[in-house]
C-alpha positions in Angstrom: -25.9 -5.8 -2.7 -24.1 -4.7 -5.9 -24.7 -6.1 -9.1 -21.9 -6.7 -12.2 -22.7 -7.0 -15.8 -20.1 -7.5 -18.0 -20.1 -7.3 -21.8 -17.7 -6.9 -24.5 -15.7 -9.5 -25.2 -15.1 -11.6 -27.9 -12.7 -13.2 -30.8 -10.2 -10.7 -32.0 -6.7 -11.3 -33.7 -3.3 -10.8 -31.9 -2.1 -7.5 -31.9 -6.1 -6.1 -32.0 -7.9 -4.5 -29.5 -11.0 -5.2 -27.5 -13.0 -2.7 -24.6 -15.2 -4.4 -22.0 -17.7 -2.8 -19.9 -18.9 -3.6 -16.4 -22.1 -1.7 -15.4 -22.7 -2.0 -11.6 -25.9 -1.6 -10.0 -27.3 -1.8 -6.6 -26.2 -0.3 -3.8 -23.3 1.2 -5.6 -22.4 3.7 -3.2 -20.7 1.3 -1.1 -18.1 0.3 -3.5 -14.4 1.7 -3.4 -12.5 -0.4 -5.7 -13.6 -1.8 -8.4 -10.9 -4.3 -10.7 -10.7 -6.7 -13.3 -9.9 -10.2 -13.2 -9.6 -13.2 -15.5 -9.1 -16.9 -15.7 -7.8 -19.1 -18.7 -9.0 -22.9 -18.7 -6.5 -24.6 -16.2 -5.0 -21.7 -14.3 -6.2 -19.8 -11.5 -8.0 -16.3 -11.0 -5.5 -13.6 -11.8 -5.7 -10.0 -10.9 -5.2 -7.7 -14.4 -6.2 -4.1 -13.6 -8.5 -2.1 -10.4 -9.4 1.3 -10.2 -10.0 3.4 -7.3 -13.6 4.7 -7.7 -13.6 7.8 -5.9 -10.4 9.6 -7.5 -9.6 7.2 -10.3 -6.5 6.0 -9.6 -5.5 2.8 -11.2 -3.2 -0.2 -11.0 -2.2 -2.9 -13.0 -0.6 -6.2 -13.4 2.9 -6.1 -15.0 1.6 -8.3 -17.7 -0.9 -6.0 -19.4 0.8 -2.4 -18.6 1.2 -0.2 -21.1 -1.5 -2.4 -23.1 -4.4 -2.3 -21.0 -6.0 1.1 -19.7 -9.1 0.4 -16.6 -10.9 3.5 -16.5 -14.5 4.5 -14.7 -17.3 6.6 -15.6 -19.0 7.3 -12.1 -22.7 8.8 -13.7 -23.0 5.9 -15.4 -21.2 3.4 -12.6 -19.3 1.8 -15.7 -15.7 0.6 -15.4 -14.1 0.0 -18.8 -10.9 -2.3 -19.5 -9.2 -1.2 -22.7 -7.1 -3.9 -24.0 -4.6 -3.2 -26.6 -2.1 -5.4 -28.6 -3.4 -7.9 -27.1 -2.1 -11.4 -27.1 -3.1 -15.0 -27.5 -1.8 -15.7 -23.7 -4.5 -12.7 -23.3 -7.3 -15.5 -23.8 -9.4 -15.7 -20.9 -12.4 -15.4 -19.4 -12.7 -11.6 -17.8 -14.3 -10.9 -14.5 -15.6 -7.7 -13.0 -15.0 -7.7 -9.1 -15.7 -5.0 -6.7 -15.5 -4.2 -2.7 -16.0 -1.8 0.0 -12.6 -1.3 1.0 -9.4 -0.3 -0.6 -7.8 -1.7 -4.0 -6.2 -5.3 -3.9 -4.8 -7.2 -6.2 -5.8 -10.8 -4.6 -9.6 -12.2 -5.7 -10.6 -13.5 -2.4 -10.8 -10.0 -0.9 -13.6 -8.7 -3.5 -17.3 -9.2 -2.4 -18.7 -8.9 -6.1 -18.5 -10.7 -9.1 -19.9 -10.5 -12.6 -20.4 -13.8 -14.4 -17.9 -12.8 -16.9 -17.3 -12.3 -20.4 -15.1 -14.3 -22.7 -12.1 -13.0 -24.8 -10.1 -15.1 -27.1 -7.0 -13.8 -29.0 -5.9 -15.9 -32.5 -2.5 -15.6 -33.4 
């Protein structure tokens, strides 16, 4: 089992900035992709940003890139979600997901999930 703790998020303007954390625990060693998700009252889950844990390499959603940066510090089993000029459709709350097989952008094929951390963006 792997366990996700997210923190981090909270009420910022548009156009400010906000960095979550999601520490995993457990039995980390079986994880190879780790991603963020988030989910705005209404809508469904939706696939933002995932990160390759062994060599780092990241993808995005065409929504947040070139405002959000995932990036993972493996001694401390952290992955980090900058978010920059960020926007009220930005508003959401953010999940941590993470699985033993290769990067995907779709929630059903992660087998761990933080509770999730809420960001709200005033315009």
């Amino acid at each position: 089992q792997v366990q996700l703790v997210e923190s981090g998020g909270g009420l910022v303007q548009a156009g400010g900035s906000l960095r979550l954390s999601c520490a995993a625990s457990g039995r980390t060693i079986s994880t190879t992709a780790m991603a963020w998700f988030r989910q705005a009252p209404g809508k469904e889950r939706e696939f933002v940003a995932a990160v390759r844990w062994s060599v780092g390499s990241t993808y995005y959603a065409d929504s947040v890139k070139g405002r959000f940066t995932i990036s993972r510090d493996k001694a401390k089993n952290t992955v980090y979600l900058q978010m920059n000029s960020l926007k009220p459709e930005d508003t959401a709350l953010y999940y941590c997901a993470a699985r033993k097989a290769i990067i995907s952008d779709l929630a059903r094929d992660y087998d761990y999930w933080g509770q999730g951390t809420q960001v709200t963006v005033s315009s």
